[in-house]
C-alpha positions as CSV (number, residue, x, y, z in Angstrom):
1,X,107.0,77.3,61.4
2,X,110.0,75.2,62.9
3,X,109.8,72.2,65.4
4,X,110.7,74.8,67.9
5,X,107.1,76.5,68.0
6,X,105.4,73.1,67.8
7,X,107.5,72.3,71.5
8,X,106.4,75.7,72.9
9,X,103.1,75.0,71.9
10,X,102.8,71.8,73.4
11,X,104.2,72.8,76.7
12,X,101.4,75.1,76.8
13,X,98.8,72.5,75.7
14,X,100.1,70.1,78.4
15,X,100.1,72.8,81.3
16,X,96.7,73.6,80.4
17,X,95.4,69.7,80.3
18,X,97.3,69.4,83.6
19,X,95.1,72.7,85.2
20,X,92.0,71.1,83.9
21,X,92.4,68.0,86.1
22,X,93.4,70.1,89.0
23,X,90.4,71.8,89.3
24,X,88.2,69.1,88.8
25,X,90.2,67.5,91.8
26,X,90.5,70.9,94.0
27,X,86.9,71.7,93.2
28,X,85.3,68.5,93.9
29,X,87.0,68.2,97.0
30,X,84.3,70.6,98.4
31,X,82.4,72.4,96.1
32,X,80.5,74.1,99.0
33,X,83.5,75.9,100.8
34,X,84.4,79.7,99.5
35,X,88.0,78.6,98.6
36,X,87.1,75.9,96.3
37,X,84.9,78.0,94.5
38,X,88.2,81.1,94.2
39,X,90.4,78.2,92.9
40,X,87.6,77.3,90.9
41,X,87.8,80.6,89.0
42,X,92.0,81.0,89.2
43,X,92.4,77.5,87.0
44,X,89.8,78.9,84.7
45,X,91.9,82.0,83.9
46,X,94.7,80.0,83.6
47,X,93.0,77.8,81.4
48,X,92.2,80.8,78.9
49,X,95.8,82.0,79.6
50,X,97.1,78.5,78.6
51,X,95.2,78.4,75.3
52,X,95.8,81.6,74.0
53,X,99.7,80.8,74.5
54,X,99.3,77.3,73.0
55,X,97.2,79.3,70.3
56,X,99.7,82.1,69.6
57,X,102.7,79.5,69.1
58,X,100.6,77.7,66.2
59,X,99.9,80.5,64.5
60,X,101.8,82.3,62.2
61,X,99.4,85.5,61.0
62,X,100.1,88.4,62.6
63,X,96.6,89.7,62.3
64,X,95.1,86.2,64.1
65,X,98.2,86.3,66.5
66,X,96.9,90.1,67.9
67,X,93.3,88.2,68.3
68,X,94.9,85.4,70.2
69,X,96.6,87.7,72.9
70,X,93.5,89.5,73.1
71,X,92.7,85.9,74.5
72,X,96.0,85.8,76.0
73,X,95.3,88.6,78.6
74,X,91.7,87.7,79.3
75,X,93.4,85.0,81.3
76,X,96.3,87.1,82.6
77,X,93.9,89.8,84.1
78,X,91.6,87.5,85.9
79,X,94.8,86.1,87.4
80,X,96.1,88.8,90.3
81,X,92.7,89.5,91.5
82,X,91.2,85.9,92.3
83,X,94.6,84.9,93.7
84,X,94.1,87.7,96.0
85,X,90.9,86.9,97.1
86,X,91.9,82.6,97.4
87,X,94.9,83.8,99.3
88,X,92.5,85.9,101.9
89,X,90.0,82.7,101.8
90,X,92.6,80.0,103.1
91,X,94.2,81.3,106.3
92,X,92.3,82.2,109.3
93,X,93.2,85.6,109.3
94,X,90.7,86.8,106.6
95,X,88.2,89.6,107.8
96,X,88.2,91.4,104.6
97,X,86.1,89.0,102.9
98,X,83.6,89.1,105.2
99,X,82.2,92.0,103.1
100,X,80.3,91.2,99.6
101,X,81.6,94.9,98.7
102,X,85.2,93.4,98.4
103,X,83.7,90.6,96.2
104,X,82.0,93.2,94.0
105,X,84.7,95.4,94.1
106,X,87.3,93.0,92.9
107,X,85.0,92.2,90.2
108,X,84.7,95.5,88.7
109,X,88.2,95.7,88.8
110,X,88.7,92.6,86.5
111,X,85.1,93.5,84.4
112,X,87.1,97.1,83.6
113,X,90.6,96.2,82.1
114,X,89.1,93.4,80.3
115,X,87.3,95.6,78.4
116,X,90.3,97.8,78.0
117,X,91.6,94.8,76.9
118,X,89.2,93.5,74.4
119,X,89.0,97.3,72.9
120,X,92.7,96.6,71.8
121,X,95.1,99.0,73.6
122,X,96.9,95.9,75.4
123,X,97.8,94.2,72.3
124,X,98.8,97.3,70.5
125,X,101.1,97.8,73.2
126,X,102.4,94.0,73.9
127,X,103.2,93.7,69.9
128,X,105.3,96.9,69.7
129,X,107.1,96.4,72.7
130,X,108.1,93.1,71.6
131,X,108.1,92.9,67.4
132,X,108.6,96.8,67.0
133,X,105.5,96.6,64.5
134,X,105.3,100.3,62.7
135,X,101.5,100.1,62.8
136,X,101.4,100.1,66.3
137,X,102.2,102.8,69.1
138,X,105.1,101.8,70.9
139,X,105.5,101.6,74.7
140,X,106.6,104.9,75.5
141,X,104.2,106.9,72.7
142,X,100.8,106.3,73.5
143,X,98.0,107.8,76.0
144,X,97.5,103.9,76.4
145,X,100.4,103.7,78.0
146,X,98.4,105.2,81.7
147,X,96.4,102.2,81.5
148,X,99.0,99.6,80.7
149,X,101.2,100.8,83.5
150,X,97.4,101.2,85.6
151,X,97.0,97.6,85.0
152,X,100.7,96.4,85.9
153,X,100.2,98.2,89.0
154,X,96.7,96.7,90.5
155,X,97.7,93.6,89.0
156,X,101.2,93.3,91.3
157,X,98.9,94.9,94.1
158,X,96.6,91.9,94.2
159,X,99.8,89.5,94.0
160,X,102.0,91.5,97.6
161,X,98.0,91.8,99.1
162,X,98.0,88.1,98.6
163,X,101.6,87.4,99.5
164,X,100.9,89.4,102.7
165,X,98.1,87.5,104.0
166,X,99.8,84.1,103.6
167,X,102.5,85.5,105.3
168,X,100.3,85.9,108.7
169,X,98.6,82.8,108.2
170,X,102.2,81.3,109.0
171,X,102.2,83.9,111.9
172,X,98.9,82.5,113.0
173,X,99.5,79.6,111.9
174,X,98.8,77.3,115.6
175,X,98.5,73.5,114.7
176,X,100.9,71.1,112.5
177,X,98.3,70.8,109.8
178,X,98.1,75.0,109.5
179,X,101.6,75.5,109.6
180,X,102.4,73.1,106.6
181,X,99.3,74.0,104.3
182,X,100.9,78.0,105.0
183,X,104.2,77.0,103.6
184,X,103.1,75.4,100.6
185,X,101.0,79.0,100.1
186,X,103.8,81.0,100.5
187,X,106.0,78.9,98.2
188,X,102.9,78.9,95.7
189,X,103.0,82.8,95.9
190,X,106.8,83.2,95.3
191,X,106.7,81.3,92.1
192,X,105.0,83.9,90.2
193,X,107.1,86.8,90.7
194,X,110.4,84.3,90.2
195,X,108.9,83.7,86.8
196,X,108.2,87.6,86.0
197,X,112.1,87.8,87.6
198,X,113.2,85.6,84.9
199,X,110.9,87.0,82.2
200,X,112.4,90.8,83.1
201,X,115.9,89.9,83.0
202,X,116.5,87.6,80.3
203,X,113.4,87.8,77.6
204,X,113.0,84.3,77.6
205,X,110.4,83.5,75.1
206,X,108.1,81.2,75.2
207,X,107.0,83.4,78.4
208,X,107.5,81.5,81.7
209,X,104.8,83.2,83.3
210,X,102.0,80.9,82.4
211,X,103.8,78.3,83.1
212,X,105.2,79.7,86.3
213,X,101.3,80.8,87.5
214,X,100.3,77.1,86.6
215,X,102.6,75.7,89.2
216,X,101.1,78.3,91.4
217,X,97.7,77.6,90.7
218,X,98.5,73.4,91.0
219,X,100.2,74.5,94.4
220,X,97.2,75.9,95.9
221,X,95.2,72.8,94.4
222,X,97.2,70.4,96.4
223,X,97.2,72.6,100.0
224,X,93.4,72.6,99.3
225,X,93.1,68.7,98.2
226,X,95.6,67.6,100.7
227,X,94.1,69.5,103.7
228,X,90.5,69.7,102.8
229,X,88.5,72.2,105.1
230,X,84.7,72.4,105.0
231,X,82.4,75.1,104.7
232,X,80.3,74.9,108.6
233,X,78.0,76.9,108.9
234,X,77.2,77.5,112.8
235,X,73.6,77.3,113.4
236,X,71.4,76.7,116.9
237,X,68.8,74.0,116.9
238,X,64.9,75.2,117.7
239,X,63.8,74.3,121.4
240,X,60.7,72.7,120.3
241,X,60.1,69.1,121.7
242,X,62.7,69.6,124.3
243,X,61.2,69.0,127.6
244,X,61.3,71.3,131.0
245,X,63.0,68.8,132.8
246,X,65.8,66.7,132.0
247,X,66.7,63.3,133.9
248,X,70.3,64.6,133.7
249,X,72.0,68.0,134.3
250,X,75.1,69.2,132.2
251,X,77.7,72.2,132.8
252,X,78.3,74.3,129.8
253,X,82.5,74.6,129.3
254,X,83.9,71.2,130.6
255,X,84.6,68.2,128.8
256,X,82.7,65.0,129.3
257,X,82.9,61.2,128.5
258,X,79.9,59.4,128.2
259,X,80.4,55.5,128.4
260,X,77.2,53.9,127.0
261,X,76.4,50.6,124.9
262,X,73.5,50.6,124.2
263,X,71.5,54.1,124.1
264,X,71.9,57.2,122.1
265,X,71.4,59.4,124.7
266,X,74.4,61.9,123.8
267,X,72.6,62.7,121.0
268,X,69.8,64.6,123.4
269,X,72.6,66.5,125.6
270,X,74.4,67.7,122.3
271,X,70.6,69.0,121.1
272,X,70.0,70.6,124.7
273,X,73.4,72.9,124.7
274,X,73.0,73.8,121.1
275,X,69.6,76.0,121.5
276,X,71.5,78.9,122.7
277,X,75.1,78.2,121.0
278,X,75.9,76.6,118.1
279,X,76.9,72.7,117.7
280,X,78.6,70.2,116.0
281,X,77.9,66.8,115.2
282,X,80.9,64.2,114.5
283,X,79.6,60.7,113.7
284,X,79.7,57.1,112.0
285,X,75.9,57.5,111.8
286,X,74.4,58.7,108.4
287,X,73.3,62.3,109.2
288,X,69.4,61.0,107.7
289,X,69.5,58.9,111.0
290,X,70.7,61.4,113.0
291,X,68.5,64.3,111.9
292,X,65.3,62.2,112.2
293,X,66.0,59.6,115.3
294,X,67.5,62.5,117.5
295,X,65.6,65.9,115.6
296,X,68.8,67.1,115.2
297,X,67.3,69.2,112.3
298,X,69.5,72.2,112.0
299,X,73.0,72.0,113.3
300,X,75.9,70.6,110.9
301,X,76.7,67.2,110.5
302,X,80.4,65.4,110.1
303,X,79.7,61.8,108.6
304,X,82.8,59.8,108.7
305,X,82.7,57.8,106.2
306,X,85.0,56.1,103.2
307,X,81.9,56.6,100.8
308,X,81.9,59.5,98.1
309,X,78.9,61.4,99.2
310,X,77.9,65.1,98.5
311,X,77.1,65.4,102.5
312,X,79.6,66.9,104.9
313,X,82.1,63.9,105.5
314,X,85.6,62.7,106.3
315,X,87.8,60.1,105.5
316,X,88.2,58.5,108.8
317,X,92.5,58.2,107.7
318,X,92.1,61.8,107.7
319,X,91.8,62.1,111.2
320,X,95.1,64.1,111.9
321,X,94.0,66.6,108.8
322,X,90.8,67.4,108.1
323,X,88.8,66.0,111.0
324,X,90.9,67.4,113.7
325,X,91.2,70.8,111.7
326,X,87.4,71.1,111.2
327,X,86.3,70.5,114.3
328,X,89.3,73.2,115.8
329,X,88.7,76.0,113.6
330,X,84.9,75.6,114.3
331,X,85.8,75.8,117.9
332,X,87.4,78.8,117.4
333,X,85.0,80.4,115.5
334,X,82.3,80.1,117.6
335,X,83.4,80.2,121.6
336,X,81.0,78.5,123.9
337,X,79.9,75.8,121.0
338,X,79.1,72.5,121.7
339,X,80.9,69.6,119.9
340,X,79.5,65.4,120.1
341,X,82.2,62.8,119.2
342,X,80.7,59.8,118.3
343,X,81.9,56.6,116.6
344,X,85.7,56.3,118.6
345,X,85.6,53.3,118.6
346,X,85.7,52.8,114.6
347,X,88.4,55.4,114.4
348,X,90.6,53.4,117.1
349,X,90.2,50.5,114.4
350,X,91.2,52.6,111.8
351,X,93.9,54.9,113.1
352,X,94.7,52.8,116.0
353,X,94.2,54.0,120.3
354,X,97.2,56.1,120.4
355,X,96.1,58.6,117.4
356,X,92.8,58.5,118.8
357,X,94.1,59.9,122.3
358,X,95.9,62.4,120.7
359,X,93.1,63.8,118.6
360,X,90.5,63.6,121.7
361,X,93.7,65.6,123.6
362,X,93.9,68.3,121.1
363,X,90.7,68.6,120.9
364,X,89.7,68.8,124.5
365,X,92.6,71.7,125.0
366,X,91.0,73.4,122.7
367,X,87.5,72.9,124.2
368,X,88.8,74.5,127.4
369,X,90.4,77.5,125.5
370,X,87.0,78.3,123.7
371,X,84.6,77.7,126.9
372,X,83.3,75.0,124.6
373,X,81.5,71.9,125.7
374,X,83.0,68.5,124.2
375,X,81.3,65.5,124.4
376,X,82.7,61.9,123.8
377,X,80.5,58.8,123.5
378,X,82.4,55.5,123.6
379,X,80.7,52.0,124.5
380,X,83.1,50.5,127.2
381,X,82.2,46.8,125.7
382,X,85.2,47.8,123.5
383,X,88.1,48.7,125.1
384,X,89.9,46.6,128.0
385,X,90.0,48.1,131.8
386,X,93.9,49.8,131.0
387,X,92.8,51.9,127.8
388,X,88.9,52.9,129.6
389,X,91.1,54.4,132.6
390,X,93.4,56.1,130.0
391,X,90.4,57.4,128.4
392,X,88.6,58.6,131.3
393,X,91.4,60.7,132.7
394,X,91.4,62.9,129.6
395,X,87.9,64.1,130.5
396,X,86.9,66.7,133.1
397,X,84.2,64.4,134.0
398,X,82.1,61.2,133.2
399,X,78.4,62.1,132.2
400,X,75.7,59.0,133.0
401,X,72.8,59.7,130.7
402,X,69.6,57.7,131.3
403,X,67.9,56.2,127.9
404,X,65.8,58.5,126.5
405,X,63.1,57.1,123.9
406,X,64.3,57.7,120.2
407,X,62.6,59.4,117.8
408,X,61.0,57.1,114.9
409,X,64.5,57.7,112.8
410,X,65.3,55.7,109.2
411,X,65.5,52.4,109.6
412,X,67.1,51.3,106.2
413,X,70.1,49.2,107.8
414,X,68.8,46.4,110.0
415,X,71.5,43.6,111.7
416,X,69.8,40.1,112.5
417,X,71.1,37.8,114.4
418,X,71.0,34.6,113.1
419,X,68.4,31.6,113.8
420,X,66.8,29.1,112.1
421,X,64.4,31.1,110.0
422,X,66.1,34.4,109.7
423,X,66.1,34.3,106.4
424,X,62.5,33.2,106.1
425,X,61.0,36.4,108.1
426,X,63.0,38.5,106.1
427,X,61.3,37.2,102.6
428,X,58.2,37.4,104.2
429,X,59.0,41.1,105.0
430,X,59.8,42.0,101.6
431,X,57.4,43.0,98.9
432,X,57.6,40.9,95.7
433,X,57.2,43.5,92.9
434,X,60.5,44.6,94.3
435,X,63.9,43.7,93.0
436,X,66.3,42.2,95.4
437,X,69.9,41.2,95.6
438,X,70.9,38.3,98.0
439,X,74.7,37.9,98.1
440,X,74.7,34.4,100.6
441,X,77.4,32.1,102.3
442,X,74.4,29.0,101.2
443,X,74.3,27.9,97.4
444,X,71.0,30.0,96.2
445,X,69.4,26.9,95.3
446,X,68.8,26.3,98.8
447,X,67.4,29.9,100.1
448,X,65.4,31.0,96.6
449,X,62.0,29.5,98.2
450,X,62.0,32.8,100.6
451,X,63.3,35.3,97.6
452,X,60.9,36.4,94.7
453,X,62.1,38.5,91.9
454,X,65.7,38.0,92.9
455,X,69.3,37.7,91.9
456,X,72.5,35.8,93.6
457,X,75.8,35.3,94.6
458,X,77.5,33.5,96.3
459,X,80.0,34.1,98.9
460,X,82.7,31.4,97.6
461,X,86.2,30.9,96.5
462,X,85.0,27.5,94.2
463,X,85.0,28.6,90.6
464,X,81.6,27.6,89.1
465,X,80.6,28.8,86.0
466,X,76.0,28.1,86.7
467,X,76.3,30.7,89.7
468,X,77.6,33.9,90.2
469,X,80.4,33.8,92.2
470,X,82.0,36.8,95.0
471,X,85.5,35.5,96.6
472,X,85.0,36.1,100.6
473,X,88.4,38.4,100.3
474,X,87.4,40.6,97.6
475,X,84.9,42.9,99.9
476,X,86.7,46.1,98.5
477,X,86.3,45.2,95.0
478,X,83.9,42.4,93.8
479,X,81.0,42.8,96.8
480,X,80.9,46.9,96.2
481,X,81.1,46.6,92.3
482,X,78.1,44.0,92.7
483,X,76.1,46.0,94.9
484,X,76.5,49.4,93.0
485,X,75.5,47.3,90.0
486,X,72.2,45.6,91.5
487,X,71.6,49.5,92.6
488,X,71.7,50.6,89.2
489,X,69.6,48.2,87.8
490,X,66.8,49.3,89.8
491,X,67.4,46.8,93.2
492,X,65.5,47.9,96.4
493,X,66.3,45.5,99.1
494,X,70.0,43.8,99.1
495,X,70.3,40.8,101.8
496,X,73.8,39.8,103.0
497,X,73.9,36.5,104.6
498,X,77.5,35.4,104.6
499,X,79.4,38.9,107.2
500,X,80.9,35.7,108.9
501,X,82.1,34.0,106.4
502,X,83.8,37.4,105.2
503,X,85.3,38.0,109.0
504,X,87.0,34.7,108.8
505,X,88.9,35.4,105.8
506,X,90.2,39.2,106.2
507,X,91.6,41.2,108.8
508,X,89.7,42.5,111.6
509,X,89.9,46.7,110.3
510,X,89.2,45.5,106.5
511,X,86.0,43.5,108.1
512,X,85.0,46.4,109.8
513,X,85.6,48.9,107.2
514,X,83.5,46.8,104.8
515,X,80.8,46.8,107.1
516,X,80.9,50.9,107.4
517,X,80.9,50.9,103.7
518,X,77.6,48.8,102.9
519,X,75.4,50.5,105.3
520,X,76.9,53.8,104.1
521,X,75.9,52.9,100.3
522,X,72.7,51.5,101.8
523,X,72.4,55.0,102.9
524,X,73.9,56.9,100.1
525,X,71.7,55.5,97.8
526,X,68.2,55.1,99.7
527,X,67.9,51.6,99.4
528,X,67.4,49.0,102.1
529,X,69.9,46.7,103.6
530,X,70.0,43.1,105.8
531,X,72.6,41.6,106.9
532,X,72.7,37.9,109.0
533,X,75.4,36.8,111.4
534,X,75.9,34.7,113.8
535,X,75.4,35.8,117.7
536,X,78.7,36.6,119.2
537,X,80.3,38.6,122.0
538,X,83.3,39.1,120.5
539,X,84.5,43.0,121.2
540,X,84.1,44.1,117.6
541,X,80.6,43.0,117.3
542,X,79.4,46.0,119.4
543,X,81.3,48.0,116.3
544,X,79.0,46.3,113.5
545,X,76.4,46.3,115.5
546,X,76.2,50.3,116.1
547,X,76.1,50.5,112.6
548,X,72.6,49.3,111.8
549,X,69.7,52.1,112.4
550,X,68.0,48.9,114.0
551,X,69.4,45.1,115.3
552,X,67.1,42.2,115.9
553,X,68.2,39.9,118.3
């Protein structure tokens, strides 16, 4: 065995590893959306395709080298099939899965040649073709040859089915974000037959069709990574607790802007339209807040968020991909739908006021195309008198919604503004069997008299080697490695007193982002979180301060 088979071999290997990692990435991306689960199962059979070539080229038996391709074409046959049904799951034109018979159909189609497969015919026929063995029929002279050329043909069927319904899906194909994810499927879908092209004309051994179906399957993996669509399920919420009368009146179809501070209120209209239609609900908040302050029980839930969390959520830098896509297709799907945008003011900080009036544009065209009702909340303390006007003429009207009293929600986030014995009421609060973690702008010699059972740091740029130290700057690294630590050490309470001391030193977006991502830990991980700053009326303070389940003035 030369040097040469050892190369072919590890180009195989390495095409395989790479497939692995793609579909841990693809998958994970949403495990709960149909397409993720297709791709799923296409970098599997590539996977067992991969092997059994990277197999075959280390071996130098025949008898072990007819096993191996029985391997070989496990993958292969699994191949045309799922890439059919992924193909039908990713544009919008796909009706015919709609029908579990398709499913079930497809399967049996795959269950039956691999057992043809596995019972040998296949590799009888693949070794004669190719090595002109005498123990084996040859191409041409055996009744095996029906279900070689059967399989050929399904197996380029489920390719051109494929290839046809990416082709419409650029056709249908409406936004930015659905014409570019179609291109990269249609380029994914030509590869394949350009590597059978090749393989048909020359003989190149080793065979570039795994490797040409790899860069397929990696193809899809990235479309799916890259513009990440969620699985929403539309759902109406139950009437109960909603009373006959209503100190506000809404029209179903037009878009509204609701400029409010300090109440929720939104929250109520989006659960009053959604009895009879479906809703959606886009928001900073953690959905455990929403669902029990506003009994928003049933309908689905967008958290935008930067946290890794196995709810719904977006990256709020995703807002010209997946958030804008979501919340269009769901439109779509389900005319006369109700949408609530909450939390504009965080995305305006993160993707700055122009994006932001583009998105709520796109979306609001939509709206009117789908006789859906859009609602936007934004809390006018924010935004200067110019950018209020510019969002206010977007809307088809402004909607004044009286406070309505909350529901006893979660209150695991609270915001205290700071006096001289904050930080006293806040030990006092807290039982002392419990662990706690206070990360502090004061050397903890001075606070410990209020803590029991608890461990420090301090928010300082001195390098002291008694104390444990968290440099002001490092929000993104050493103040989320320490909390996630304290968390898995069994901590129950984590008090921050030192968010101005942290404002001072870093931009205004990182501040606020760090913010988001504490109480969205806090939330992620069920613990309970205070934070201390100073009273201010500074514009981004009504930002932190919406971030709390509770503030105490």
């Amino acid at each position: 065995m030369g040097i040469t088979y050892y190369l072919f071999a590890g180009l195989y290997l390495s095409t395989t590893i790479a497939l692995l990692y793609v579909a841990h990435k693809g998958y994970w991306s949403n495990p709960k959306r149909r397409e993720n689960k297709f791709f799923l199962f296409l970098c599997i059979a590539g996977v067992i395709w991969g092997i059994g070539e990277t197999a075959y080229w280390l071996c130098d038996d025949a008898k072990l080298q007819i096993a191996i391709i029985h391997l070989d074409y496990v993958g292969a046959i699994m191949t045309g099939p799922i890439f059919f049904l992924l193909a039908n799951a990713v544009p919008i034109w796909r009706p015919i899965l709609n029908k579990k018979w398709v499913i079930y159909l497809v399967a049996g189609i795959i269950l039956f040649f691999e057992v043809i497969c596995l019972t040998n015919p296949f590799t009888q026929i693949y070794i004669s073709h190719f090595y002109e063995f005498e123990n084996f029929p040859g191409k041409y002279g055996s009744h095996w040859t029906t279900f070689w050329w059967g399989y050929a043909a399904v197996e380029y069927s489920f390719f051109i089915a494929g290839f046809i319904s990416l082709g419409l899906s650029i056709k249908q194909a409406r936004t930015k974000i659905e014409k570019s994810r179609a291109r990269i499927l249609v380029l994914a879908v030509i590869i394949p037959f350009a590597g059978n092209a090749i393989e048909l004309t020359t003989r190149m051994l080793p065979d570039p069709t795994t490797i040409f179906m790899s860069v397929t399957t990696m193809l899809f993996g990235y479309a799916i990574t890259k513009y990440r669509l969620m699985a929403i399920t539309p759902v109406v919420e139950r009437k109960d607790g909603i009373p006959e009368k209503l100190p506000f009146s809404i029209e179903r179809g037009l878009n509204y802007l609701v400029i409010d501070d300090r109440t929720n209120s939104s929250y109520f209209a989006l659960r009053l339209l959604s009895t009879e239609k479906p809703g959606l609900c886009v928001t900073g908040k953690a959905p455990d807040v929403v669902r029990t302050a506003f009994k928003i029980e049933k309908l689905p839930i967008i958290w935008i968020t930067e946290v890794e969390t196995e709810e719904q959520s977006a990256n709020p830098s995703r807002l010209d991909f997946e958030i804008t896509q979501n919340i269009i297709n769901f439109m779509r799907e389900n005319p006369g739908a109700t949408v609530l945008i909450d939390d504009i003011e965080y995305l305006t900080i993160k993707c700055g006021f122009d994006s932001v009036t583009n998105f709520l544009k796109d979306i609001g065209d939509v709206a009117s195309t789908t006789s859906s009702t859009f609602i936007v909340r934004i809390r006018p303390a924010f935004y200067d008198e110019e950018k209020r006007r510019i969002l206010t003429s977007m809307f088809d009207r402004k909607l004044s919604i009286p406070e309505i009293p909350e529901g006893k929600g979660v209150e695991r986030t609270v915001l205290y503004y700071r006096d001289e014995k904050t930080l006293e009421k806040i030990g006092a609060k807290l039982p002392e069997q419990d662990k706690i973690l206070v990360i502090t702008r004061s050397h903890p010699k001075k606070i410990e008299k209020y803590f029991k059972n608890a461990e420090y740091y301090w928010i300082t740029e001195l390098d002291i080697s008694d104390v444990r130290t968290i440099r002001p700057e490092a929000v993104e690294t050493e103040f989320i490695l320490a909390m996630k630590n304290a968390i898995n050490n069994g901590v129950k309470h984590i008090v921050i007193d030192g968010c101005d001391v942290v404002k001072i030193k870093i931009p205004l977006e990182k501040y606020i982002g760090f913010v988001k991502d504490i109480v969205d830990l806090a939330h992620k991980y069920g613990i309970n979180l205070h934070c201390v700053v100073e009273v201010s009326d500074d514009k981004e303070n009504v930002v932190v301060s919406s971030r709390f389940d509770r503030v105490v003035r």
